[in-house]
DSSP file (Angstrom, degrees, kcal/mol; ACC not computed):
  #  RESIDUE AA STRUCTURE BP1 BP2  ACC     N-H-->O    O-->H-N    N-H-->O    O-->H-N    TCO  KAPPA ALPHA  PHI   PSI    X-CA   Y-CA   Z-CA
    1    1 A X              0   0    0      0, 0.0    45,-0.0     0, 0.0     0, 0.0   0.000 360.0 360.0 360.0 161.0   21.9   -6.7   10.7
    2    2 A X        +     0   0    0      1,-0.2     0, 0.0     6,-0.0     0, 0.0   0.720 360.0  54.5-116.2  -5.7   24.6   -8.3   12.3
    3    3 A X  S    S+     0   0    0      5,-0.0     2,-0.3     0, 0.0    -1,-0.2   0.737  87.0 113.4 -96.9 -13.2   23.7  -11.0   13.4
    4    4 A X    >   -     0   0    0     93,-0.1     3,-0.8     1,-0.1     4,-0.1  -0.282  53.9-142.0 -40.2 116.7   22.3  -12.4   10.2
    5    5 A X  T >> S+     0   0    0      1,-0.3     4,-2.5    -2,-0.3     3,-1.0   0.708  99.1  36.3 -15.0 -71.8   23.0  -15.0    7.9
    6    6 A X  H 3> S+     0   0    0      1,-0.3     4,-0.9     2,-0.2    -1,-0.3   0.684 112.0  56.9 -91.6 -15.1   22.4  -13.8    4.8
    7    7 A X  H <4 S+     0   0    0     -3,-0.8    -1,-0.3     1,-0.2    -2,-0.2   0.381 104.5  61.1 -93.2  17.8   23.6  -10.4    5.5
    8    8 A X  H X>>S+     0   0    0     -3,-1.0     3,-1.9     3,-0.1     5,-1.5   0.830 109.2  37.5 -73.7 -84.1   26.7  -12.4    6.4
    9    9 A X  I ><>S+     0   0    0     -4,-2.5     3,-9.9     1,-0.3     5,-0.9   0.842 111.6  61.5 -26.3 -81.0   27.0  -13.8    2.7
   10   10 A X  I 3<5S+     0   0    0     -4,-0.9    -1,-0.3     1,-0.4    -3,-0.2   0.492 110.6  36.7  -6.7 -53.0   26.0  -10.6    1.2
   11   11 A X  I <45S-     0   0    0     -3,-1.9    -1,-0.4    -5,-0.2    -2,-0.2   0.736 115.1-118.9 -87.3  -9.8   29.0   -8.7    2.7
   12   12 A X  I <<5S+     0   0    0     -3,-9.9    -3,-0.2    -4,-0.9    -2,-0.2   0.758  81.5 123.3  76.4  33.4   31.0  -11.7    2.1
   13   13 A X  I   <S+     0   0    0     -5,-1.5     2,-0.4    -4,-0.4    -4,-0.2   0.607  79.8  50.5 -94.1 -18.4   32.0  -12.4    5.8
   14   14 A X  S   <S-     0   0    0     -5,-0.9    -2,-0.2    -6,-0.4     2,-0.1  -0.926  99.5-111.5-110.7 154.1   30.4  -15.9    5.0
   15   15 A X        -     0   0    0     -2,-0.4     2,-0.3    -3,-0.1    -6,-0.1  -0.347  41.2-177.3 -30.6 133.1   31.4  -18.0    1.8
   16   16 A X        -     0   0    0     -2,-0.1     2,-0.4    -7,-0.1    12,-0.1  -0.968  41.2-127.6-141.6 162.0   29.0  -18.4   -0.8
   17   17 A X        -     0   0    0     12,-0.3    -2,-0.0    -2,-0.3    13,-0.0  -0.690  41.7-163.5 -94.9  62.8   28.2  -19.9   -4.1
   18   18 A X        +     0   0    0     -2,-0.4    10,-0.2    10,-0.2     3,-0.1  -0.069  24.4 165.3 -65.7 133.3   27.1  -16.6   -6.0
   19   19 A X  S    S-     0   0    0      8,-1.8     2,-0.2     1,-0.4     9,-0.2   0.174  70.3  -1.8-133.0  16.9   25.0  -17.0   -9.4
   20   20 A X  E     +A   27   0A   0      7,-0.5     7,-4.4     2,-0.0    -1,-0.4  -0.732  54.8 167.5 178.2 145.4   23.8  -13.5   -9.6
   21   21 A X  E     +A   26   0A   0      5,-0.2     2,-0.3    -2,-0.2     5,-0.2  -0.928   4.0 171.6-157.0-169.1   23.8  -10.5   -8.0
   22   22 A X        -     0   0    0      3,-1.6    -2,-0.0    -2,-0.3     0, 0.0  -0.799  64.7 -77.3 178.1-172.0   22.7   -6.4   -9.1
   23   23 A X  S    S+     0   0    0     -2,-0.3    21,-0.1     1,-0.2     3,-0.0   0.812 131.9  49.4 -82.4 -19.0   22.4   -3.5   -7.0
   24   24 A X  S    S+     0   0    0     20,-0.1    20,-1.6    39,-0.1    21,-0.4   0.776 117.9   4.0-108.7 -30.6   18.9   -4.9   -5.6
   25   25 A X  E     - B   0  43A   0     18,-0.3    -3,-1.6    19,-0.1     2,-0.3  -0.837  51.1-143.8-163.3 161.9   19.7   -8.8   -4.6
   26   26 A X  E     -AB  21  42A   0     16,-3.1    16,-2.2    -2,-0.2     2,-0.6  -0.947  20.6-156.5-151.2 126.0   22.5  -11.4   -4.4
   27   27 A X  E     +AB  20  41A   0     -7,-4.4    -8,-1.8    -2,-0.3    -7,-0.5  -0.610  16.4 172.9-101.6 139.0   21.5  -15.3   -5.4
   28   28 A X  E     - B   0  40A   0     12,-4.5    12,-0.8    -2,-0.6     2,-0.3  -0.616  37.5 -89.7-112.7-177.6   23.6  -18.1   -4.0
   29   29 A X  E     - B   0  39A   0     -2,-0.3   -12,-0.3    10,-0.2    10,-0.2  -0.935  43.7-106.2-104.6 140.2   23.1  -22.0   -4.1
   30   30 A X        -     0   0    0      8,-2.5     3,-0.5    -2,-0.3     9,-0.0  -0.087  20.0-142.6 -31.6 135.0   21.1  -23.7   -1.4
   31   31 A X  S    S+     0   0    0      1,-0.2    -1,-0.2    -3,-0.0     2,-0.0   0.704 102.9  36.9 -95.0 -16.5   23.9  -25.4    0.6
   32   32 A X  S    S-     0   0    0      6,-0.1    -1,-0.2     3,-0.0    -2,-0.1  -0.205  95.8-150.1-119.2  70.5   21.0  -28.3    0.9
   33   33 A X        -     0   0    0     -3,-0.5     5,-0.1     1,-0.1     3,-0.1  -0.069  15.8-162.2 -37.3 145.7   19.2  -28.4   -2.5
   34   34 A X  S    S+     0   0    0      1,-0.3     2,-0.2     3,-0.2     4,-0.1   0.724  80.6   6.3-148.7 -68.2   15.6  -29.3   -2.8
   35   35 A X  S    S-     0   0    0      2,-0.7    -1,-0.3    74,-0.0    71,-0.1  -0.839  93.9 -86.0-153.2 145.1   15.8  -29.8   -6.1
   36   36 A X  S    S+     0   0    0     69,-0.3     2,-0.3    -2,-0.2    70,-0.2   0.458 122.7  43.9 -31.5 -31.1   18.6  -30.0   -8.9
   37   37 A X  S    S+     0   0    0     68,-0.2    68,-0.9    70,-0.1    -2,-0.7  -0.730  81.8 168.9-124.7 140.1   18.6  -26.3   -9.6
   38   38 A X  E     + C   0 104A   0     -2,-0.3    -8,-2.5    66,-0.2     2,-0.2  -0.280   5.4 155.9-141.9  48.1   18.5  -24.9   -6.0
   39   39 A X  E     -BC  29 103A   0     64,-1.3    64,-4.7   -10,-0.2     2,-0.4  -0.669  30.5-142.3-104.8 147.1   19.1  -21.0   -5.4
   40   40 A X  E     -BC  28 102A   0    -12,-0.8   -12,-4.5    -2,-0.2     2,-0.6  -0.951  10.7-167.3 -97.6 144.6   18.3  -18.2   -3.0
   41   41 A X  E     +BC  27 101A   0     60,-2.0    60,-2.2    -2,-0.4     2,-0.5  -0.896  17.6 163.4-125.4 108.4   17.5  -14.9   -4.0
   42   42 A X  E     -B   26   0A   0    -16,-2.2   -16,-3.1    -2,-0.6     2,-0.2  -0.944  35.3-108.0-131.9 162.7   17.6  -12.4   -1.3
   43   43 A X  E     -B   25   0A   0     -2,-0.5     4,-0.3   -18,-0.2   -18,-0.3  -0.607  17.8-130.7 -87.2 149.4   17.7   -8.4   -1.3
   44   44 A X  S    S+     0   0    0    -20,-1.6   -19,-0.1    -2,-0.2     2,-0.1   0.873  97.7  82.3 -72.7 -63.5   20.8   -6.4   -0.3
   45   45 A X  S    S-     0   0    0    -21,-0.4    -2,-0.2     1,-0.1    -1,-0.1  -0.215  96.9-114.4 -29.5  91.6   18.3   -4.5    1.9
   46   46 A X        +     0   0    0     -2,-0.1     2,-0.4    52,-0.1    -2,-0.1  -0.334  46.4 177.7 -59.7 114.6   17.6   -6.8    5.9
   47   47 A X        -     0   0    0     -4,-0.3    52,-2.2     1,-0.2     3,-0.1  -0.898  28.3-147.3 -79.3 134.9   14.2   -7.4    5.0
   48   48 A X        -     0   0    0     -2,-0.4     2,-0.2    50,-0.2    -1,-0.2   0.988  61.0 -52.4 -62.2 -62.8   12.6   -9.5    7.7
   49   49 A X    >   -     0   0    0     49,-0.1     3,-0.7    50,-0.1     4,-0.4  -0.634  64.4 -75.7-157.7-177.7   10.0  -11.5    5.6
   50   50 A X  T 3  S+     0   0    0     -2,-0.2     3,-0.1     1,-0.2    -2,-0.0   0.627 128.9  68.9 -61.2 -29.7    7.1  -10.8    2.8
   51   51 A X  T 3  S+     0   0    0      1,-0.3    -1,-0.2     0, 0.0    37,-0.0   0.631  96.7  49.4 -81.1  -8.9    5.3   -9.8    5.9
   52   52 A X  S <  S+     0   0    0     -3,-0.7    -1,-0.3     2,-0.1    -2,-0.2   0.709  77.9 131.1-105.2 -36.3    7.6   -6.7    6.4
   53   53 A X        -     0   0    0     -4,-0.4     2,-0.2    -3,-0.1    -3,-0.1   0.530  35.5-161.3 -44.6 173.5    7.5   -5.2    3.3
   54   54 A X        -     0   0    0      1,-0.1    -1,-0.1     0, 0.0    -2,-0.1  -0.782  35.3-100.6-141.8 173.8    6.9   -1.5    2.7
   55   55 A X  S >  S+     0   0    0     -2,-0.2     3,-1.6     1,-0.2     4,-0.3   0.763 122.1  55.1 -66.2 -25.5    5.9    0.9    0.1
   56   56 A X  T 3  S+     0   0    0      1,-0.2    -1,-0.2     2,-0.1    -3,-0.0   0.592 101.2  67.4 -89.3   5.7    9.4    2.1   -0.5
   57   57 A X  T >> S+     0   0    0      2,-0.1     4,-1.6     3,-0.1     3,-1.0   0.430  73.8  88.7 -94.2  15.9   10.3   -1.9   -1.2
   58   58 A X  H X> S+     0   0    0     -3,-1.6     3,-4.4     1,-0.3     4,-1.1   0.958  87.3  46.4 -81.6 -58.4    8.4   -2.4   -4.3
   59   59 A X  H 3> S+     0   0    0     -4,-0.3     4,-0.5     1,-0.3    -1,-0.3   0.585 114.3  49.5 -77.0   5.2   11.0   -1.4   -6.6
   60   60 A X  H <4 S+     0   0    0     -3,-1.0    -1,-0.3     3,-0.1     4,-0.2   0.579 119.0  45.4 -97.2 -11.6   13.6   -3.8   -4.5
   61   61 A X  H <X S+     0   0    0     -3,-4.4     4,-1.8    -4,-1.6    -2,-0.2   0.944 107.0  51.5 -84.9 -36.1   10.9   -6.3   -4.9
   62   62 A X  H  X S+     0   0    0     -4,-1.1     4,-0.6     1,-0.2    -3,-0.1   0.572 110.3  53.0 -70.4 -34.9   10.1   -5.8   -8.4
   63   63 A X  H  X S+     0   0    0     -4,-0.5     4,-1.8    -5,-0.3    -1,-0.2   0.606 102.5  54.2 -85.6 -11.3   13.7   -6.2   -9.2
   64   64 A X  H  > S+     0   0    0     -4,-0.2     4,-2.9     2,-0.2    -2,-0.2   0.815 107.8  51.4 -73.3 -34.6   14.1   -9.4   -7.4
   65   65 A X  H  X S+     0   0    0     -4,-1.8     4,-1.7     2,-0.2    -2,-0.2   0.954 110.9  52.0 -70.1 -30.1   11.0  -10.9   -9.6
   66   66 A X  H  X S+     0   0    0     -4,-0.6     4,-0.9     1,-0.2     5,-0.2   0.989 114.5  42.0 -57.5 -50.4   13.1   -9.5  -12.7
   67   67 A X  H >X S+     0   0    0     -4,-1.8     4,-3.0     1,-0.2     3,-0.6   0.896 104.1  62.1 -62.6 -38.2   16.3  -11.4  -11.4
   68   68 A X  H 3X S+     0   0    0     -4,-2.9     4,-2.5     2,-0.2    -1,-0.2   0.922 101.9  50.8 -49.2 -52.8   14.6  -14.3  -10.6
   69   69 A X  H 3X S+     0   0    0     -4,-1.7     4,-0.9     1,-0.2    -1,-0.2   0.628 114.4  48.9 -58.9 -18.6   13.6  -14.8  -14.6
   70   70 A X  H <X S+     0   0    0     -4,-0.9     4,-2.6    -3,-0.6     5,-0.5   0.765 106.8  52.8 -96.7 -30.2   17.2  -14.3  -15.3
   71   71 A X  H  X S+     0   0    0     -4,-3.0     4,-4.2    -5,-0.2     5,-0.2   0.980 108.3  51.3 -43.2 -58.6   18.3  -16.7  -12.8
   72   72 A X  H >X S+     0   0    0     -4,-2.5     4,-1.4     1,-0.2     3,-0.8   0.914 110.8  49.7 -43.0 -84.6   16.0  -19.1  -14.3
   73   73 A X  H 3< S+     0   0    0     -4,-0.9    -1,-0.2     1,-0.3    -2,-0.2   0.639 113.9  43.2  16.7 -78.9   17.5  -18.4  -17.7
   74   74 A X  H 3< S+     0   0    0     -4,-2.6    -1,-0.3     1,-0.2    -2,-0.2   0.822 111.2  51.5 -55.7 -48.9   20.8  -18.7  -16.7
   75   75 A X  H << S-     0   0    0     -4,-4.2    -2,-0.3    -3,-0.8    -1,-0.2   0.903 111.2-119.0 -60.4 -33.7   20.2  -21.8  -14.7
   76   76 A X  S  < S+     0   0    0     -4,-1.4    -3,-0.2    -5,-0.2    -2,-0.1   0.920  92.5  98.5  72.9  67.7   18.1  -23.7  -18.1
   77   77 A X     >  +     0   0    0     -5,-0.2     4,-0.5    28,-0.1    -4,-0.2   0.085  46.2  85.9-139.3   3.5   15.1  -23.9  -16.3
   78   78 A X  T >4 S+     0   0    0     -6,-0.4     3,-1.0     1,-0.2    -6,-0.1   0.992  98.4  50.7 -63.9 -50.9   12.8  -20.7  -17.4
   79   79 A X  T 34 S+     0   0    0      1,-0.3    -1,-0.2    -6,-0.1     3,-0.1   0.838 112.2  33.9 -95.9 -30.9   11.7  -22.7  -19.9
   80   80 A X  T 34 S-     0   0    0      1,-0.2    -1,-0.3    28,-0.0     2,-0.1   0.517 119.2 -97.3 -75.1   0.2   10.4  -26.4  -18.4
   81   81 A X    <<  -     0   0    0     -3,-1.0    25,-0.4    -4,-0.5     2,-0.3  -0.393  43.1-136.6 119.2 157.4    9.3  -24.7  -15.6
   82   82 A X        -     0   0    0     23,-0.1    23,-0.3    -3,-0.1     2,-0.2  -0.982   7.3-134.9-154.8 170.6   10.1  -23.6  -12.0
   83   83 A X  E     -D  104   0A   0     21,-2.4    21,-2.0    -2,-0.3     2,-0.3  -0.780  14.4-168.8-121.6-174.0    9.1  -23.2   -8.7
   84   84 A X  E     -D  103   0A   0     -2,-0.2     2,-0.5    19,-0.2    19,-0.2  -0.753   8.1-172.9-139.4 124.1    9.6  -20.2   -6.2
   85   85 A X  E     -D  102   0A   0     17,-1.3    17,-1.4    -2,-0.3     2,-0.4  -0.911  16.2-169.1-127.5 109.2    8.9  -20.3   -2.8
   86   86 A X        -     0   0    0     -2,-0.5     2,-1.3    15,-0.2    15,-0.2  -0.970  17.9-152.4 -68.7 113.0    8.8  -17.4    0.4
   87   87 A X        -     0   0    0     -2,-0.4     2,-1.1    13,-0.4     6,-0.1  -0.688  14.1-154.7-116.9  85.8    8.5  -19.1    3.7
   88   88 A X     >  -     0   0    0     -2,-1.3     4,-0.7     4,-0.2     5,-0.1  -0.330  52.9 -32.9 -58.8  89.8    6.7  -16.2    5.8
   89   89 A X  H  > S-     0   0    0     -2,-1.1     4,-0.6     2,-0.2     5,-0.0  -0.087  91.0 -58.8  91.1 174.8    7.4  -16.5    9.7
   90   90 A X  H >4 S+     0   0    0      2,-0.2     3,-5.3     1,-0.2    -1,-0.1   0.987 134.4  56.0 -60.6 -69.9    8.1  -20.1   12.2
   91   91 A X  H 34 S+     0   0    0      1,-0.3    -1,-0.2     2,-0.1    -2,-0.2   0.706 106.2  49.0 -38.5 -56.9    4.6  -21.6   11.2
   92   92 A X  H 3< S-     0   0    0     -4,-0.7    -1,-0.3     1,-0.1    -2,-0.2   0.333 125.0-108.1 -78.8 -17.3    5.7  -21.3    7.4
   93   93 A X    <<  +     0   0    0     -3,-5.3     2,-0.4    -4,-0.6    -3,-0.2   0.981  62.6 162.5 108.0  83.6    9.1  -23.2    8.5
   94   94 A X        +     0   0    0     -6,-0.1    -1,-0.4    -5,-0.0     3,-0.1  -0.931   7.5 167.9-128.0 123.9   11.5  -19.6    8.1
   95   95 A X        +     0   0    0     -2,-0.4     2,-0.5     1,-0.2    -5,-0.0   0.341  59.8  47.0-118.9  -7.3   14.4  -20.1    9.7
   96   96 A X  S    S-     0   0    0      2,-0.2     2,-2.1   -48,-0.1    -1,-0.2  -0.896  81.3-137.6-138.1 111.2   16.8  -17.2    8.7
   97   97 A X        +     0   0    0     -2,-0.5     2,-0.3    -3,-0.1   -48,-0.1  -0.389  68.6 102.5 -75.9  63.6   14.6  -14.0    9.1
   98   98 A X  S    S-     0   0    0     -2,-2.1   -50,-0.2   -50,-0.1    -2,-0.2  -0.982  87.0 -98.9-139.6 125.4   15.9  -12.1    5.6
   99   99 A X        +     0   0    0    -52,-2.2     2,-0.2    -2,-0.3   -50,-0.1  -0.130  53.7 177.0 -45.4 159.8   13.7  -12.3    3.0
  100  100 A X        -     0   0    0    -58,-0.1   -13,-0.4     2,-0.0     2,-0.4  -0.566  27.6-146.7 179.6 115.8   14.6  -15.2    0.3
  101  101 A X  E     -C   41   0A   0    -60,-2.2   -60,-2.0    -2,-0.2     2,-0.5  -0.667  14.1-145.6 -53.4 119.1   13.3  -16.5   -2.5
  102  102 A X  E     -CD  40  85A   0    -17,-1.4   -17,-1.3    -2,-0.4     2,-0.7  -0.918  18.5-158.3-101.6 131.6   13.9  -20.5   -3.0
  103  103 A X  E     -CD  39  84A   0    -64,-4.7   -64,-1.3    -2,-0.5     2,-0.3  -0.960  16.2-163.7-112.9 112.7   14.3  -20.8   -6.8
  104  104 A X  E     +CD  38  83A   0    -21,-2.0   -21,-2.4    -2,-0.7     2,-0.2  -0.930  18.7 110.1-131.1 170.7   13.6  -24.2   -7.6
  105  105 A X        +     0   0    0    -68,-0.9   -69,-0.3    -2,-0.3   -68,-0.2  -0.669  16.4  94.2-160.6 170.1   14.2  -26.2  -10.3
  106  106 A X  S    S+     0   0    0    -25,-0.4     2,-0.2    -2,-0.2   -70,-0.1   0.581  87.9  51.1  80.1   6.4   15.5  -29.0  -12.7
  107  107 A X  S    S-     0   0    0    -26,-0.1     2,-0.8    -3,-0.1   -70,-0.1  -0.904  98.1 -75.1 174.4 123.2   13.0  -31.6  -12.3
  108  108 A X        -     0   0    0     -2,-0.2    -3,-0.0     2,-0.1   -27,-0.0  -0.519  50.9-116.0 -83.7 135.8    9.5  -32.1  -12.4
  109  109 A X        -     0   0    0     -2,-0.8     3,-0.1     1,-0.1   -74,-0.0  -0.067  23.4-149.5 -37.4 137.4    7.9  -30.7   -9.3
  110  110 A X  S    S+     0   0    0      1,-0.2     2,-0.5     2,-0.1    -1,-0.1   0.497  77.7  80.5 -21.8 -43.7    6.0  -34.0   -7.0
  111  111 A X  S    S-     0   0    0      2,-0.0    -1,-0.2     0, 0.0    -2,-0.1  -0.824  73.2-153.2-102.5 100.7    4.0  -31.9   -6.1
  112  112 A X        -     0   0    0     -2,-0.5     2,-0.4    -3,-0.1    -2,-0.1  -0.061  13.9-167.9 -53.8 144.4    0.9  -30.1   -7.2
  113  113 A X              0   0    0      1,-0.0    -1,-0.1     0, 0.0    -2,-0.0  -0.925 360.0 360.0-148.4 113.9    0.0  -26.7   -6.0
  114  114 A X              0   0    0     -2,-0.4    -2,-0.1     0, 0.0    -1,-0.0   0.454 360.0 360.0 -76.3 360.0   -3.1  -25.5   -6.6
């Protein structure tokens, strides 16, 4: 898409802070972290949202949950924990309409989530 953010990064028209990327996804750092460990993980592929998905995205999806456990990895946070987050549509507070993962991290969570 062309007007989109992340398909911005992706191509590299925008600057980014890359900490992974594969043929399926490319993760950057939050430019306002959450939490110590802060990444988005989004697929190469404009997905609008979770909400969008298809049959022919499970294996783009499947490889984002793989990358995500190597993020973690990489980051030192698979093992104390993490959190990951989707924010599906306005109510849900999504403000750049590409899928994304918030990988978060580094710090125990405040919050319980049942």
């Amino acid at each position: 898409m062309d007007n989109c953010l992340f398909c911005k990064i992706i191509k590299g028209d925008i600057p980014s802070s890359k900490v992974y990327e594969d043929d399926y996804c490319y993760a950057f750092r939050d430019i306002a972290p959450q939490a110590p460990v802060h990444v988005l993980v989004v697929p190469k592929k404009h997905i609008e949202n979770i909400g969008a998905l298809t049959e022919e995205d499970v294996e783009i999806v499947g490889k984002i949950q793989i990358a995500i456990g190597k993020i973690a990895k990489q980051e030192g946070i698979l093992e104390s924990g993490f959190r990951v987050i989707s924010n599906c549509g306005k109510d849900a507070a999504q403000t750049v309409f590409h899928l994304h993962y918030h990988v978060l991290g580094g710090k125990e969570m405040a919050e319980k989530m049942v």
